[in-house]
C-alpha positions as CSV (number, residue, x, y, z in Angstrom):
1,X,59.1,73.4,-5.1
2,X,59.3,76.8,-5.8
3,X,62.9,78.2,-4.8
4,X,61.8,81.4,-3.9
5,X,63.3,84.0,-1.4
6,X,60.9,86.0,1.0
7,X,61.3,89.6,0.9
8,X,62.7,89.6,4.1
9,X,65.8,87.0,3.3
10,X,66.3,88.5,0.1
11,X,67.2,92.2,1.6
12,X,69.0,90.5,4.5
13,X,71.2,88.5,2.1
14,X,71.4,91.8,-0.1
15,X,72.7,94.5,2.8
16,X,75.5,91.5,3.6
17,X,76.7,90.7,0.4
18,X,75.8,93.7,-1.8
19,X,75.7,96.6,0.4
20,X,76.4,98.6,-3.5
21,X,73.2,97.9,-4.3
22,X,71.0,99.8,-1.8
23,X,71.9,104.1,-1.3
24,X,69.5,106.3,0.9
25,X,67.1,107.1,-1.8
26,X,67.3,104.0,-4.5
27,X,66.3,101.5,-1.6
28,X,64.8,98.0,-3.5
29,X,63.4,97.1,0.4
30,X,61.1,94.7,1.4
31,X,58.1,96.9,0.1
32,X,59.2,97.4,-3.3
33,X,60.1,93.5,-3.5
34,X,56.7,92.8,-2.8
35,X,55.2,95.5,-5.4
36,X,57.9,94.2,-7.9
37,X,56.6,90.6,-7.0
38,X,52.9,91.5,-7.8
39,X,53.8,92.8,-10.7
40,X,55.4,89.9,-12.7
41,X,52.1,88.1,-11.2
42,X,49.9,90.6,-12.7
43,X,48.4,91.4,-9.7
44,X,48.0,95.2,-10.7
45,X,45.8,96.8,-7.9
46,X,47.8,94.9,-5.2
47,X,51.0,96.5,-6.7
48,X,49.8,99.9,-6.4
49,X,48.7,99.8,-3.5
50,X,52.0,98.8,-2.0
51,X,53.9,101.2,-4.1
52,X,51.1,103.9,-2.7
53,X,52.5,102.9,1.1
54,X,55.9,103.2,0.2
55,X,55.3,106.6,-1.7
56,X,53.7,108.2,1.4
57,X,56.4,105.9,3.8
58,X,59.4,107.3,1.9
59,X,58.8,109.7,-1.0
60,X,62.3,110.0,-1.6
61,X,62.5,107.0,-2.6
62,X,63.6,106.7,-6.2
63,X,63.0,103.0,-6.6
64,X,58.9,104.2,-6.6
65,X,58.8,105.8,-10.1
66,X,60.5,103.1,-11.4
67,X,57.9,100.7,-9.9
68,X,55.0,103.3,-11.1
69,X,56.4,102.8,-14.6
70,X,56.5,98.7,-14.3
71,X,52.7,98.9,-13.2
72,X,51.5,101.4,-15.9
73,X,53.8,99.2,-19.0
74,X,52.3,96.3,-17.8
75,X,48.6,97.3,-17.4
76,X,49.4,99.1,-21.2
77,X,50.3,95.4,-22.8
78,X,47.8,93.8,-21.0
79,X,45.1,96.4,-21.9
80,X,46.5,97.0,-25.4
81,X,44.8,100.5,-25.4
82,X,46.3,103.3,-27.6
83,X,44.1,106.0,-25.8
84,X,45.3,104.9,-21.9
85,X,48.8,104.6,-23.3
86,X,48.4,108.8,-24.7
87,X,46.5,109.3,-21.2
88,X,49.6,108.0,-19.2
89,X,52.7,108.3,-21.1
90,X,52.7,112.2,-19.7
91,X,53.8,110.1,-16.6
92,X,57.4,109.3,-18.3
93,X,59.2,112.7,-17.8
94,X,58.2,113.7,-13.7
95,X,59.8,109.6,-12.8
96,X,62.8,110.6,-15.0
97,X,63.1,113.8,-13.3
98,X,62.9,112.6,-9.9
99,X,65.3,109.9,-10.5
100,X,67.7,112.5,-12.5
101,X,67.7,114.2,-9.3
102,X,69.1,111.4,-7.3
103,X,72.5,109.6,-6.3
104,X,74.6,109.8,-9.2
105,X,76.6,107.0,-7.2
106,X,74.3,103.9,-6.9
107,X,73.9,101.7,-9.6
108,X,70.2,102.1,-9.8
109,X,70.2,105.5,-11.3
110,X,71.1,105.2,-14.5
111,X,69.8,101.7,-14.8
112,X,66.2,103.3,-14.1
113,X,66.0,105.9,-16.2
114,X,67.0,103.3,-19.0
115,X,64.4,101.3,-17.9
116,X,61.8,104.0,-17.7
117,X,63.0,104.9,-21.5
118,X,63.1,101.0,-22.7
119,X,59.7,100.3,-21.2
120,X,58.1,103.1,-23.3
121,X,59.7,102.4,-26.2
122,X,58.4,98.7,-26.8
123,X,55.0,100.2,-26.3
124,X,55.1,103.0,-28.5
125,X,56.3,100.9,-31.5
126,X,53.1,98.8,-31.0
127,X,51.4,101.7,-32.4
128,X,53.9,102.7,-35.3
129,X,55.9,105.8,-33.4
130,X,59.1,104.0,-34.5
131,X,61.1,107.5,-34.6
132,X,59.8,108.3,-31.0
133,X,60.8,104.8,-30.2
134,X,64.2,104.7,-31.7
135,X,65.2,108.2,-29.3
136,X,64.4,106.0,-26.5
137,X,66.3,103.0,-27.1
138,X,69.1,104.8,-28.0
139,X,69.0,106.5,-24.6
140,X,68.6,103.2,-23.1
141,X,71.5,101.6,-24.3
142,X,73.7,104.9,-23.6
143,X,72.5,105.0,-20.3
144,X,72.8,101.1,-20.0
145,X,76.6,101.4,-21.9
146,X,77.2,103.9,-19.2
147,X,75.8,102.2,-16.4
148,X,78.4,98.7,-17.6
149,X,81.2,101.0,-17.5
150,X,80.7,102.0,-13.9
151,X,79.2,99.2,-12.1
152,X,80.4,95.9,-14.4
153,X,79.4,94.2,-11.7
154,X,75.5,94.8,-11.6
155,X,74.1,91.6,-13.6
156,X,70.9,94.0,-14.3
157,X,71.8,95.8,-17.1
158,X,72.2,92.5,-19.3
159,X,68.5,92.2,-19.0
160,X,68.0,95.5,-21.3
161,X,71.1,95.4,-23.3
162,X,70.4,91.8,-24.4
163,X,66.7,93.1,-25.2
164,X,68.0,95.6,-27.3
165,X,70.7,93.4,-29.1
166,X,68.4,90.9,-29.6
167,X,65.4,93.5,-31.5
168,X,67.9,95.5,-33.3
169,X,69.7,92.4,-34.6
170,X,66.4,90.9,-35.7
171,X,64.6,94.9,-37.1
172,X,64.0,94.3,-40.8
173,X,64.8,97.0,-43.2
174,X,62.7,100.0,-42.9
175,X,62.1,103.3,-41.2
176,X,62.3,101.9,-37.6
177,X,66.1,100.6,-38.5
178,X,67.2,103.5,-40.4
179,X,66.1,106.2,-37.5
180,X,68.1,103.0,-35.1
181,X,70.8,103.6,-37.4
182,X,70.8,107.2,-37.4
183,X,71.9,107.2,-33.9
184,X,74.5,104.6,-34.4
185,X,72.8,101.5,-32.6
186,X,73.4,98.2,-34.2
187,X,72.4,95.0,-32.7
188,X,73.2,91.0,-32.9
189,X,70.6,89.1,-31.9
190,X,73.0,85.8,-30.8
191,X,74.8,88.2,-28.4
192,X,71.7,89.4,-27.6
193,X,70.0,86.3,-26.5
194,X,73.1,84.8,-24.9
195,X,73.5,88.1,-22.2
196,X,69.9,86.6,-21.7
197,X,70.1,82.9,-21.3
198,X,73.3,83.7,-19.3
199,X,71.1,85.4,-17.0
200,X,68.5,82.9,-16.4
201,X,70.9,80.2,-15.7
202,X,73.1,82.5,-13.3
203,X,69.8,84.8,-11.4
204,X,68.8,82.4,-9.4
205,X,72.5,81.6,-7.8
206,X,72.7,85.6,-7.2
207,X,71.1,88.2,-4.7
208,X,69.7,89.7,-8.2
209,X,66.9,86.3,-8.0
210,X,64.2,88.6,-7.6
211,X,64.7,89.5,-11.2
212,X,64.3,86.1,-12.3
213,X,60.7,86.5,-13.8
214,X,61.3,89.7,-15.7
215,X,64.3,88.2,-17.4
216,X,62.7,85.4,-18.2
217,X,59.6,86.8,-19.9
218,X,61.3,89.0,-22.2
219,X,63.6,85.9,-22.9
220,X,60.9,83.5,-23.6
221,X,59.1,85.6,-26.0
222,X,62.1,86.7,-28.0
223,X,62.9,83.3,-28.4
224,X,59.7,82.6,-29.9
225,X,58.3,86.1,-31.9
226,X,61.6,87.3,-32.2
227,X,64.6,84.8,-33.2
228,X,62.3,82.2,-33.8
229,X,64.3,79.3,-32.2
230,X,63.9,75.7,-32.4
231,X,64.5,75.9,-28.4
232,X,62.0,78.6,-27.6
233,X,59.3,75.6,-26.3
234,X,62.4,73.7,-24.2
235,X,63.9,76.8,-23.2
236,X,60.2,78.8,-21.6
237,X,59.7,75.1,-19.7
238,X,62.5,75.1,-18.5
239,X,62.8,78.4,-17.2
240,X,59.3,79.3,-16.3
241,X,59.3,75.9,-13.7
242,X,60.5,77.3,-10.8
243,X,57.9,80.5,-11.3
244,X,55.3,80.5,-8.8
245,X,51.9,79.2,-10.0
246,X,50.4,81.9,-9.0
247,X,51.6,83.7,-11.3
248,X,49.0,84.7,-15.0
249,X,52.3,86.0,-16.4
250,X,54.0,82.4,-16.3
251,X,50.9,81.4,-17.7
252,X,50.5,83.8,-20.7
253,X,54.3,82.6,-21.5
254,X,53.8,78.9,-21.0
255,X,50.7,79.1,-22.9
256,X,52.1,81.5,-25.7
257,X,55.1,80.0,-26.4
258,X,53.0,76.2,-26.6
259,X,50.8,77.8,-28.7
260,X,53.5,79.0,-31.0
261,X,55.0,75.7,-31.5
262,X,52.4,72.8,-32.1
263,X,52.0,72.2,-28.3
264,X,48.0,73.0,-28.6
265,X,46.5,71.0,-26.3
266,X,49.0,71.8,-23.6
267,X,48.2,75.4,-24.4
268,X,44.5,75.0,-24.0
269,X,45.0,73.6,-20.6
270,X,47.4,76.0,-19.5
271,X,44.5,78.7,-20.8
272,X,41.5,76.6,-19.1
273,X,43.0,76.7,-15.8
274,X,44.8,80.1,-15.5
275,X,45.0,81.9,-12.4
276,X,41.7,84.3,-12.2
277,X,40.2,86.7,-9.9
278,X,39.6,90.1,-8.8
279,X,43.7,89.9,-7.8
280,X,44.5,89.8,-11.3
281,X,44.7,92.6,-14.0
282,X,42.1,92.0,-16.8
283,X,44.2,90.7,-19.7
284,X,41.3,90.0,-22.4
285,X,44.4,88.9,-24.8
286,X,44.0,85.0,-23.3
287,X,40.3,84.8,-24.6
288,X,41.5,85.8,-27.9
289,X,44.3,83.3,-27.6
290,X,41.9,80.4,-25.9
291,X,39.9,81.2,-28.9
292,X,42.5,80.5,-31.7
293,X,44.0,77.2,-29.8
294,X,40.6,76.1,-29.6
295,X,39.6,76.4,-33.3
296,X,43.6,75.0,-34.3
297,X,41.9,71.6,-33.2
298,X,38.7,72.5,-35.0
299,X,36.6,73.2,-31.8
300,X,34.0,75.5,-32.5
301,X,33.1,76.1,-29.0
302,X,36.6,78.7,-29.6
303,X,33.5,81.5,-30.5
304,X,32.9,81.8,-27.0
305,X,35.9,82.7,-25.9
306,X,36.4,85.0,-29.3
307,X,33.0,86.8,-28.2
308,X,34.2,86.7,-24.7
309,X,37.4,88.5,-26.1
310,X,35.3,91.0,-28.2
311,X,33.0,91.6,-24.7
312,X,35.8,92.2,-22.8
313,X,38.9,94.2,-24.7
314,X,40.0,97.5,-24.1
315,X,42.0,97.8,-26.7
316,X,42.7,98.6,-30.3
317,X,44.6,94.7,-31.4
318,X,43.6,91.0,-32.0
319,X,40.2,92.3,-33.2
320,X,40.3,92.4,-37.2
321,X,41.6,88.7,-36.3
322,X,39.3,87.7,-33.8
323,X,36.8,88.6,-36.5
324,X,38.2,86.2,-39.4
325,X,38.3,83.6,-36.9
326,X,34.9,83.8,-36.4
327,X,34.9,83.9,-40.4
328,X,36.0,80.6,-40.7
329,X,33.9,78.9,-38.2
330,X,30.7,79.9,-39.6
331,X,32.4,78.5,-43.4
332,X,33.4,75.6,-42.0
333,X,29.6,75.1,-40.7
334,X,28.4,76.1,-44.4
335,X,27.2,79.5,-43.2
336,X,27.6,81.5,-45.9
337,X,25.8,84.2,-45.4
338,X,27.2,84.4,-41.5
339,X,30.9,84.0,-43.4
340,X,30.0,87.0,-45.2
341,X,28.8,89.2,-42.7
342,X,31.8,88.3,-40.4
343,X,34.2,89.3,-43.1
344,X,32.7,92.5,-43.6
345,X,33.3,93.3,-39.9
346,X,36.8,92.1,-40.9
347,X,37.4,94.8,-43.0
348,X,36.0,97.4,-41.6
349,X,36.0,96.8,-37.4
350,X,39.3,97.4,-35.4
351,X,42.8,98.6,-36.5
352,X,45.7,97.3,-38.4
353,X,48.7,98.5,-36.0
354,X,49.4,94.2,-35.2
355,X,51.2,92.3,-38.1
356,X,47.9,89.7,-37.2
357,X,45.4,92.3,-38.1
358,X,47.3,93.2,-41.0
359,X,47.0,89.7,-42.2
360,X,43.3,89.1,-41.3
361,X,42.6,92.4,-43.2
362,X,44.8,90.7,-46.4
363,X,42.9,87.3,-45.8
364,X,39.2,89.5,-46.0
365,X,39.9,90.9,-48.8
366,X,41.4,88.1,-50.7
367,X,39.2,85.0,-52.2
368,X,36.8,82.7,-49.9
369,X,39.5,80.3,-48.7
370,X,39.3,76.3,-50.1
371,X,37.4,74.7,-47.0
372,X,39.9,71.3,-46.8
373,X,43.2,74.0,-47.1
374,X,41.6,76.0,-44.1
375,X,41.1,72.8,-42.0
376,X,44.5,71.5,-43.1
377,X,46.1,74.9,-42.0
378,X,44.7,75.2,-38.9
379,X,45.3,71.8,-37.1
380,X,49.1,72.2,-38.8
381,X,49.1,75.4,-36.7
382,X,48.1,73.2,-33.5
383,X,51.0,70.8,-34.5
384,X,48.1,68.0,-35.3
385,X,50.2,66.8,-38.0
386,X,48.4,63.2,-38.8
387,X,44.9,65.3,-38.9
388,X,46.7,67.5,-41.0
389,X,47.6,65.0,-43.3
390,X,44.6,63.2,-43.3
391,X,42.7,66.6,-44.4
392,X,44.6,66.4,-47.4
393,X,44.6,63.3,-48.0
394,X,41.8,62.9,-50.1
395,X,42.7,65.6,-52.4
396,X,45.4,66.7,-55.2
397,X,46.2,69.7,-56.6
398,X,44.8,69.3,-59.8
399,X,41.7,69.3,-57.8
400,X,42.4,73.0,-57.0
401,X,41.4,76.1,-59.5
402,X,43.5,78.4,-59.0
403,X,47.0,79.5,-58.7
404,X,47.0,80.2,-55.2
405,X,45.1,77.2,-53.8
406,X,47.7,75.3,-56.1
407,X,50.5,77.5,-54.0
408,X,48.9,76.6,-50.7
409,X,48.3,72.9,-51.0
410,X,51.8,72.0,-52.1
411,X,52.8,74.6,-49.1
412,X,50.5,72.4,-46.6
413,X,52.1,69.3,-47.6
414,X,55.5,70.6,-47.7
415,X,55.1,72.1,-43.8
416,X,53.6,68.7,-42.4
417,X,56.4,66.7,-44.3
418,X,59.1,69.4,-42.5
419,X,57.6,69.1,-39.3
420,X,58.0,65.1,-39.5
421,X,61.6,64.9,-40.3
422,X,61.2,64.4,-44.0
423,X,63.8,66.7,-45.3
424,X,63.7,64.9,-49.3
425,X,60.0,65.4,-49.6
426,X,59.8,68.6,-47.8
427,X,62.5,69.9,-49.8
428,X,60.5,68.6,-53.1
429,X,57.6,70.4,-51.9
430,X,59.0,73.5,-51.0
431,X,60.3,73.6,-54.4
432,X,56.8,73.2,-56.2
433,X,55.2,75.7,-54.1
434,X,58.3,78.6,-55.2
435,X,57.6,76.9,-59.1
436,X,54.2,77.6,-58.8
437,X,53.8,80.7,-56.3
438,X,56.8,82.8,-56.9
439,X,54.7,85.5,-59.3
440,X,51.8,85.6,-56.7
441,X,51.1,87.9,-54.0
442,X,51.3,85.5,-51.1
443,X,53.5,84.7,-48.8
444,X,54.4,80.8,-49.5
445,X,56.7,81.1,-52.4
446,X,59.2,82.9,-50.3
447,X,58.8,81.6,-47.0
448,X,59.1,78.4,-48.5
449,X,62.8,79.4,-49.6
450,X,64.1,80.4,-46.1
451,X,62.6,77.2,-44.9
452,X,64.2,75.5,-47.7
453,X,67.3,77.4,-46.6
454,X,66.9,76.2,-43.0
455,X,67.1,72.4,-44.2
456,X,70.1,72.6,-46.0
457,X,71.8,75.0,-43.2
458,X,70.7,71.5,-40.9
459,X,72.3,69.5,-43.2
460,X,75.7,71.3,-44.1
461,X,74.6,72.0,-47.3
462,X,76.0,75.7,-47.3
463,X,75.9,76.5,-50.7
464,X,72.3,75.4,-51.3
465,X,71.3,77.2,-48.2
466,X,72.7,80.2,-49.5
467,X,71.2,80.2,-52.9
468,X,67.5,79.3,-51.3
469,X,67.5,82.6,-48.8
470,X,69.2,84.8,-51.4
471,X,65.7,83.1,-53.4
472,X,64.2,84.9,-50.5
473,X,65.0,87.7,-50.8
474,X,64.9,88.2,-54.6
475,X,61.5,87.8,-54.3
476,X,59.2,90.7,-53.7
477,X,55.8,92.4,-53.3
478,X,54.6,89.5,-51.1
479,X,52.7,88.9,-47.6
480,X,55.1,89.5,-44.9
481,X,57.9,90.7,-47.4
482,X,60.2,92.7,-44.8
483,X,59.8,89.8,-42.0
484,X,60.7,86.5,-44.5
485,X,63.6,88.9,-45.8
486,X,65.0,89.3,-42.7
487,X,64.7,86.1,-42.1
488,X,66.9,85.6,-45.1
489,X,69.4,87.5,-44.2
490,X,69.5,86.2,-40.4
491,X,70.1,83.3,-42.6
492,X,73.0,84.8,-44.2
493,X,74.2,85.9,-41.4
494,X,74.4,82.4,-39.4
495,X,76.2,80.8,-42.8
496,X,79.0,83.5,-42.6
497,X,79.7,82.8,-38.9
């Protein structure tokens, strides 16, 4: 049962016990509820169309840009196209300016323009305009700071201050923190993901329910991509139940978030039978992501869905990786010469503004991969751990040639040995891969001493902890260097608390 208020209820119950929320020209009525409603569904065109009545109904109404700007963030992550995000992000100054122009006096105006400024950030930084993107986010939390001050009361602007907390905290070293820190903006991602779990316990006792589903998307995925939690699975479950099946944006985060933490089968499901129709924004992304569950449990039917991806996208991301997916299939059916062509389109099809195309462009350019690691890796990715094991089973290192298969099969082992519960062997594991790895250009060595670091820290072990991430960290010119340092130093961070 899905504990939902109509539109009707939910402004009745608002005007009675909120009347601060609502002013003559930021008015969150029943027609915005239902364009906010389609929204967080993904049903695009519907949304539009609603916000077009209300436009024409009441074009004072200030609540409109902000619900223009929700339609054209979401069709931007959905389509992941750099040239519709330059074609529309012109729109960002005339629904600040009309909002600017407003009542200073409801909660809303402020809190919009924030929004406006968030919302454009966390798409520009897809595309590397971190300076651009820092200006924003320091208006955001200003405006948000401000808006705390005057109405502490207005449970909304948690939702973008625990964002920004949460990202800050988590930024790596590099340009985008140092513009950050040029404005004075620090973060801490615990405080930041407390505002939101707070939140998505306490929404759905409020008049702010509506809100739920926003919340609880950016939640879910900074649990996962972000801080990386042990409780990102439990936590999107749990959350996302009472979210309307209906719904492809409970779907992408129920099927992301299983996909991210061995739950592959459960993904694939959740994929299969998504929500579809002409209702629904095109959102090519969950081929892609069909695709790569698929092929984690060695189904080569995944190159359907990767060509279905390729037939479909818009945009400029996923397709350097869709490509070295396809890679692998056709070596793991002894098509060389199909291998080869697919990782010349690697290398030289699609962009490298997504870490994951980054990575597929490292992986093309680097040796042929070892055929029993690459089935080992993927089905650990699906959290098939007894397949995993039994891929390597029939194999040693010494059976390896070189240095960096070496790395990666003590890697492998040391992963599925984690994932099980076996801290000792894990631990010895771990240790052979940084013995073996630590001059090489790969990422194992090093992440293998934060996870290392993440064992002790489980077992009390605070000195050992600290000794593996400052390992870490020590260790340079590698595969995901600034990410598995700031790990690290989250690390750090936790031990010192």
């Amino acid at each position: 049962m899905h504990l939902r208020l109509s539109p009707n209820t939910f402004l009745l119950y608002l005007l009675l016990l909120s009347p601060f929320l609502a002013s003559a020209n930021f008015d969150f009525n029943a027609n915005c509820l239902k364009a906010y409603q389609n929204i967080f569904e993904l049903k695009l065109t519907a949304a539009r169309q609603v916000v077009a009545v209300e436009k024409k109904a009441r074009p004072d109404n200030s609540i409109v840009p902000l619900l223009e700007n929700y339609i054209d963030y979401f069709y931007l992550l959905t389509t992941e196209s750099k040239s519709e995000f330059e074609r529309l992000e012109g729109n960002k100054s005339s629904r600040l300016d009309q909002i600017s122009r407003d009542d200073k006096a409801s909660p809303y105006y402020l809190y919009a323009q924030a929004e406006i400024n968030l919302q454009w950030a966390l798409i520009r930084g897809r595309y590397g305009a971190y300076y651009a993107a820092a200006r924003e986010i320091n208006r955001a939390s200003s405006l948000l700071n401000d808006n705390q001050k005057k109405f502490p009361g207005f449970h909304l602007n948690g939702k973008g201050l625990g964002l920004i907390n949460v990202v800050i905290g988590a930024l790596p070293d590099g340009f985008m923190k140092s513009a950050l820190a040029t404005f004075g903006i620090k973060g801490n991602m615990q405080v930041g993901l407390n505002m939101l779990d707070k939140l998505a316990e306490n929404l759905p006792k409020s008049t702010y329910e509506p809100f739920y589903e926003e919340v609880v998307f950016y939640y879910s995925y900074l649990l996962s991509d972000v801080a990386h939690s042990p409780l990102a699975y439990a936590k999107t479950m749990k959350y996302t139940a009472r979210i309307a099946d209906s719904s492809l944006l409970k779907t992408y985060m129920q099927a992301y978030v299983s996909a991210r933490n061995g739950k592959n089968d459960q993904a694939i499901e959740l994929l299969e039978n998504r929500p579809k129709g002409s209702a629904y924004q095109s959102f090519a992304y969950l081929d892609y992501l069909l695709g790569v569950v698929k092929l984690n449990r060695l189904d080569f039917g995944a190159i359907v869905d990767f060509d279905q991806f390729l037939q479909n996208n818009k945009g400029v991301n996923y397709i350097k990786d869709t490509y070295l997916h396809l890679a692998w299939i056709s070596l793991l059916k002894n098509d060389t010469s199909g291998y080869a062509s697919l990782i010349n389109k690697t290398r030289n099809i699609g962009n490298t503004y997504q870490e994951k195309d980054k990575q597929a462009l490292n992986e093309a350019n680097g040796p042929v991969p070892d055929k029993v690691l690459l089935k080992a890796r993927l089905l650990y990715d699906g959290g098939y751990l007894t397949k995993a094991v039994e891929a390597l089973a029939a194999s040693k290192v010494s059976d390896f040639d070189n240095a960096k298969d070496k790395t990666e099969y003590y890697y492998r082992m040391a992963r599925i040995y984690d994932d099980q519960g076996k801290d000792k062997a894990a631990l010895e594991y771990y240790q052979y891969t940084i013995n073996t790895g630590k001059g090489l250009k790969y990422y194992y060595a090093a992440r293998s001493a934060v996870l290392m670091g993440k064992i002790y820290e489980r077992e009390k072990n605070m000195v050992k902890a600290k000794s593996s991430y400052n390992i870490a960290i020590a260790m340079k010119n590698h595969e995901y260097e600034n990410s598995i340092e700031n790990e690290a130093k989250q690390g750090l961070k936790r031990l010192e608390n």
